[in-house]
matplotlib code that plots the C-alpha trace (Angstrom):
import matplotlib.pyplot as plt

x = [-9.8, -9.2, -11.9, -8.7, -9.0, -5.9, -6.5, -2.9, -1.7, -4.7, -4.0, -0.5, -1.2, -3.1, -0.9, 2.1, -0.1, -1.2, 2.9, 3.5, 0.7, 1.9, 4.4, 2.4, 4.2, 3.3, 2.8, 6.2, 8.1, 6.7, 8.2, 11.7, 11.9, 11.0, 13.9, 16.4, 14.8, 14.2, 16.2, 19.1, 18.5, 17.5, 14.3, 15.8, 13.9, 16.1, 16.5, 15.5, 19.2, 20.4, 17.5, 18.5, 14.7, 13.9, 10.7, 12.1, 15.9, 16.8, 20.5, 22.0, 25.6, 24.6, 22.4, 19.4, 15.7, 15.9, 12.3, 12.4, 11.4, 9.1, 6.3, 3.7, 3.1, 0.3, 3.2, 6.1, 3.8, 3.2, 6.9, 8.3, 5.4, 6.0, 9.4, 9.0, 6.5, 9.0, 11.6, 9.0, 6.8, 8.6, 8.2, 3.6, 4.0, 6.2, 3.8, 0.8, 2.8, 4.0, 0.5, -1.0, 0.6, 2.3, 3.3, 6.3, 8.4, 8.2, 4.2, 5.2, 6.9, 4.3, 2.2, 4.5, 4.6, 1.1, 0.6, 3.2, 0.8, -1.5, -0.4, 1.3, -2.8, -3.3, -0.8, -2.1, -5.4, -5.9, -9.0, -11.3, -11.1, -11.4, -14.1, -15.8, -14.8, -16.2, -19.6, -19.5, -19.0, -20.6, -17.6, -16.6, -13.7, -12.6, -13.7, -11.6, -8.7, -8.6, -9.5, -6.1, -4.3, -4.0, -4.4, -7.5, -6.6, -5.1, -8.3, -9.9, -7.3, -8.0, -12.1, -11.7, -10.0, -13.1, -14.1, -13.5, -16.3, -19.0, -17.2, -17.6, -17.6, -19.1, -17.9, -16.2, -14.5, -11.6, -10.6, -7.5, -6.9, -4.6, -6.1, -5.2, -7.9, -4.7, -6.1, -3.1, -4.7, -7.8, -9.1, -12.2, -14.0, -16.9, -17.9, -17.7, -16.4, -12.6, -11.5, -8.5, -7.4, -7.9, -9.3, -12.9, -16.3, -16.4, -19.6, -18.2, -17.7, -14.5, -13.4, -15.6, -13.5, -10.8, -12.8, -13.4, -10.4, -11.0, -14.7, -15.9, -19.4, -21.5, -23.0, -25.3, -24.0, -25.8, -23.4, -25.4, -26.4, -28.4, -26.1, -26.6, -24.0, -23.7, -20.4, -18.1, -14.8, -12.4, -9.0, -5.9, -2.7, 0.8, 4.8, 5.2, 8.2, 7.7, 6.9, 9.3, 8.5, 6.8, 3.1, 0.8, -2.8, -5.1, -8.9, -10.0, -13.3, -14.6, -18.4, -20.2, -23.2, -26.0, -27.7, -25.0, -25.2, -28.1, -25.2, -22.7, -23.0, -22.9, -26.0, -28.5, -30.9, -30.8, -34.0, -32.3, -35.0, -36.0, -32.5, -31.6, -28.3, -26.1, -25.9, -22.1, -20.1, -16.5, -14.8, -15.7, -13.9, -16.4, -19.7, -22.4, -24.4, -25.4, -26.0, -23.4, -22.2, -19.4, -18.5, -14.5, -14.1, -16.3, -17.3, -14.6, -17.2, -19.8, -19.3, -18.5, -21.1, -19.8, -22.3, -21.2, -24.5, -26.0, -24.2, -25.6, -25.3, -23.0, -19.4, -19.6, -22.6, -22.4, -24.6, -25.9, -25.6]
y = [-63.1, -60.6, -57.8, -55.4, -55.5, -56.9, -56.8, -57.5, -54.6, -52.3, -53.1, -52.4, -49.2, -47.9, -49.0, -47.1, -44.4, -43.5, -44.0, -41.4, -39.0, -38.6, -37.5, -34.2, -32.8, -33.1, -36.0, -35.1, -34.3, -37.5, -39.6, -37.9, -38.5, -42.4, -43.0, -41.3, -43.3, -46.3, -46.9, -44.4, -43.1, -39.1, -38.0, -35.3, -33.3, -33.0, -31.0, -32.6, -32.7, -34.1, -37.3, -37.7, -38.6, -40.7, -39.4, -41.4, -43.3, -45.1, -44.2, -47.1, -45.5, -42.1, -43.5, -41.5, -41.4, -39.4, -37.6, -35.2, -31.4, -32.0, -33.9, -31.4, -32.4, -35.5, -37.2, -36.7, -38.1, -41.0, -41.9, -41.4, -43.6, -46.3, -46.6, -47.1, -49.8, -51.6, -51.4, -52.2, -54.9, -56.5, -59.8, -59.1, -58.5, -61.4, -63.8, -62.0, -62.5, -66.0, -67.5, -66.9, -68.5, -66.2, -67.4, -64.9, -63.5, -60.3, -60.8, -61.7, -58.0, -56.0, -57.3, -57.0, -53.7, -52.6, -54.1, -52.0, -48.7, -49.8, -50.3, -46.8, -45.5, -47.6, -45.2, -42.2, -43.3, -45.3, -47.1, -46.6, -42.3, -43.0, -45.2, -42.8, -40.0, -41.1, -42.2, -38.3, -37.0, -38.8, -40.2, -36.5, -37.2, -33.2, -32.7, -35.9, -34.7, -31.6, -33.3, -35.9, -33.7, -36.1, -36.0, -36.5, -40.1, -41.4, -40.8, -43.0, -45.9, -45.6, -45.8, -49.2, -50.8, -50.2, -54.1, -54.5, -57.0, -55.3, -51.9, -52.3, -48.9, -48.6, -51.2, -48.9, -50.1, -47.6, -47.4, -44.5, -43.7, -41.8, -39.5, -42.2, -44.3, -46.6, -48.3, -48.0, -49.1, -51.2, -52.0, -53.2, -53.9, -55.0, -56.6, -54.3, -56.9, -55.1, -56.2, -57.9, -56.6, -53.4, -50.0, -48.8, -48.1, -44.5, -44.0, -44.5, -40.3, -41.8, -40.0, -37.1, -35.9, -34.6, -32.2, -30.2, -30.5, -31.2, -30.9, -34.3, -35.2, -38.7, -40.8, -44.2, -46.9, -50.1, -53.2, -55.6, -57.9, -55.5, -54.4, -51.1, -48.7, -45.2, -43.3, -40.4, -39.6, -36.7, -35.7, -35.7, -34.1, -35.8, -34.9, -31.9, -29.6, -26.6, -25.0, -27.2, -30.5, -33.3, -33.2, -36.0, -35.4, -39.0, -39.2, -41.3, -43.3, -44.5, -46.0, -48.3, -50.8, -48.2, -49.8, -47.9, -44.8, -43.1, -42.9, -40.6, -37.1, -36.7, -38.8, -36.0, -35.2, -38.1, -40.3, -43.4, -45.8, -45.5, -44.5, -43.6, -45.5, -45.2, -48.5, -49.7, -52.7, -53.4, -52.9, -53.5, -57.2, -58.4, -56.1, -58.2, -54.6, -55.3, -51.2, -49.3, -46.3, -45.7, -49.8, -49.9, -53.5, -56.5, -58.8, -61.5, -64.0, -63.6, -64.2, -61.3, -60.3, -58.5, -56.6, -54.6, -53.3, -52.2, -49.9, -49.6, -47.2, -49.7, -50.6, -53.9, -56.3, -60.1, -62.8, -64.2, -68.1]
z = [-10.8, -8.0, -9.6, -9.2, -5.3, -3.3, 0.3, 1.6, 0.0, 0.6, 4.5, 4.3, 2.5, 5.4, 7.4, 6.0, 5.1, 9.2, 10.4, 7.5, 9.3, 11.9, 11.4, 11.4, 7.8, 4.2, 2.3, 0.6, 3.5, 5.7, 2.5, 2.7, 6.5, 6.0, 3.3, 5.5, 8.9, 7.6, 4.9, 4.5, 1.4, 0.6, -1.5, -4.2, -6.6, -9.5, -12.8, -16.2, -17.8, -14.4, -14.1, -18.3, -19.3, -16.3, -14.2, -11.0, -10.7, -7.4, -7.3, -4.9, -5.1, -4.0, -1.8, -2.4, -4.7, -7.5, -8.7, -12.0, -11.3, -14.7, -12.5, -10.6, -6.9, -7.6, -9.6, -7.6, -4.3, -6.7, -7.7, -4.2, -2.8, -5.7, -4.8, -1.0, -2.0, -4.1, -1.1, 1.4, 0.0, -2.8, -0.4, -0.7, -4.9, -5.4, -3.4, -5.6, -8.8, -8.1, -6.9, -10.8, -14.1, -16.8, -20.4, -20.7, -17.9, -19.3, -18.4, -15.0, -14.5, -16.2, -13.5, -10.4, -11.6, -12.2, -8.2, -7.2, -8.9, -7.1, -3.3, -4.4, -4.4, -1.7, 0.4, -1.2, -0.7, 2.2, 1.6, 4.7, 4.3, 0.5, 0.1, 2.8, 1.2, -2.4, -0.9, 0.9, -2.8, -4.6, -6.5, -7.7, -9.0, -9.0, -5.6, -4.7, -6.5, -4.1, -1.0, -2.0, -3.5, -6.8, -10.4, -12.1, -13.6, -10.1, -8.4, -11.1, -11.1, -7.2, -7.9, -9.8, -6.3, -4.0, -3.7, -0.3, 1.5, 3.1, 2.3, -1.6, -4.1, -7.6, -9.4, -12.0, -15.5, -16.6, -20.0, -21.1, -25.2, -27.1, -30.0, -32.8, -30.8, -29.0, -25.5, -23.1, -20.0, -19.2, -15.4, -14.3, -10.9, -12.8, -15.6, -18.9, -21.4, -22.6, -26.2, -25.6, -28.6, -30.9, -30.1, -28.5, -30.9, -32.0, -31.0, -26.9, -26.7, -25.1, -28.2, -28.5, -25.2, -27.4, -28.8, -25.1, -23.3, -19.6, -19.6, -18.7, -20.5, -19.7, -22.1, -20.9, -23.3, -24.4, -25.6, -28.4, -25.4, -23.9, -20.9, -20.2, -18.7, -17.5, -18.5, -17.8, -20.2, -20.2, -21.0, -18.8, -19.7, -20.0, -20.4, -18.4, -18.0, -20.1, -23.3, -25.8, -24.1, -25.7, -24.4, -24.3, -24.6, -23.7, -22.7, -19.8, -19.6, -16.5, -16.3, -14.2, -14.7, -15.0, -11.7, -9.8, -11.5, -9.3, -6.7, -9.2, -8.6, -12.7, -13.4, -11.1, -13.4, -15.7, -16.0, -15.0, -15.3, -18.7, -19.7, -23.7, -24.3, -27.5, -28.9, -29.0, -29.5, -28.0, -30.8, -34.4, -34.8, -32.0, -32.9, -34.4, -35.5, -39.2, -39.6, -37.9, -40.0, -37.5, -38.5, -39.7, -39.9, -40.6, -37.1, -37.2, -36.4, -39.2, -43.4, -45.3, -48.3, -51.4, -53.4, -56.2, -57.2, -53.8, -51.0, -47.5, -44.6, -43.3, -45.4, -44.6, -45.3, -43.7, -43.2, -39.8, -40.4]

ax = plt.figure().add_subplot(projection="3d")
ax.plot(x, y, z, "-o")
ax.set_aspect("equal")
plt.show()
């Protein structure tokens, strides 16, 4: 409903994110000095055995924020910022969360706290010097990453928020999988049509990222209705904290409606108006392609045909009517 843009907390984030400039330090050090100010609490880095698992623990008896020494800089920016947001602005998520509908309660909290990631970005990245900043770039997402001082994957969570009227970004779609082909986050300004439920298509090199680690490659996608797309993927690394910990290896896809693409730094070069698209589907359950190799299940919507004495390119043969 909101194309993932949510003004009151975009404004607030600039807000928050000027006081904590001037304060003439590091991002870091400007946090630490507004939990002690404002709400006497003290920003600590601690060690792994010490935080027991937890990335981030607000520790109301000690009276300080707790961040694990296994995050790099980006992360530990992010956790400290997330929890000023959730003592700052629980009042602007609430009133968010409590203006839409939710079946479960437990759906209710998921979303408070996916709005509380994002006015976190919205402090990292103010939205005036990053929606200038993309359009300076040319949405480089690695030249962005410097300039902020983020990880790879924030910057595009941020890129899906730039729908602000009269100041509106690329409408980007954002799409993050495991190696077993698991979707474990979805967000889209625009208009690419998510499966609700189920993995991606294989042909989406989504998953062909795995096999370069950190390169990112394009690909201009075309869904059975003839939408046409132009999109990036790459990997990004998870579970830091030295050589024995668990790491978590996920690729990242972020894409646009190919209209938009002539303003990405990745498409120069790219014959953009007679584009060659791979053919796709959203995931196999919803693909109506009666000749896909890469096909692992049969379209939900469309009656399976058994023939025993004829095999096709295609495991699954089914009828139109």
């Amino acid at each position: 409903d909101n194309r993932n843009y949510f003004p009151t907390l975009d404004e607030t984030g600039e807000e928050i994110s000027r006081a904590l400039a001037a304060r003439n330090a590091g991002l870091f050090d400007a946090l630490k000095l507004r939990f002690k100010e404002k709400h006497g609490l003290t920003l600590r880095i601690l060690p792994t055995d010490v935080m027991v698992g937890a990335f981030r623990r607000h520790d109301r008896h000690r009276g300080q924020i707790a961040i694990s020494e296994t995050l790099d800089q980006a992360s530990r920016i992010f956790h400290a910022t997330l929890q000023l947001v959730l003592l700052e602005q629980g009042k602007a998520l609430d009133a968010i969360v409590n203006a839409a509908s939710f079946e479960t309660d437990a759906g209710r909290r998921l979303t408070r706290a996916a709005l509380a990631n994002y006015a976190s970005a919205a402090v990292i990245f103010p939205y005036e010097k990053f929606f200038r900043s993309a359009e300076e770039l040319k949405y480089d997402i690695e030249a962005l990453s410097r300039r902020f001082g983020a990880s790879f994957e924030q910057v595009c969570h941020r890129l899906t928020t730039l729908q602000r009227p009269g100041k509106e970004g690329v409408p980007f779609f954002f799409l993050r999988i495991d190696a077993a082909g698991n979707v474990s986050k979805r967000f889209s300004a625009g208009v690419f049509p998510f499966a609700r439920y189920g993995g991606s298509c294989a042909l989406w090199n989504i998953h062909e990222a795995f096999r370069t680690p950190r390169k990112i490659i394009t690909q201009i996608i075309q869904l059975p209705e003839g939408d046409t797309f132009f999109s990036l993927a790459r990997t990004v690394h998870g579970g830091e904290g030295g050589f024995h910990a668990p790491k978590a290896e996920r690729a990242i896809a972020l894409g646009c409606d190919i209209k938009h693409a002539e303003k990405l730094v990745y498409s120069e070069g790219l014959n953009l108006s007679e584009p060659t698209a791979t053919p796709i589907g959203v995931t196999c359950r919803l693909c109506p392609r009666p000749s896909c190799a890469a096909r692992a299940h049969p379209p939900l919507e469309r009656r399976l045909i058994v023939d025993e004495h004829r095999r096709m390119a295609t495991p699954f043969s089914f009828a139109f009517d």
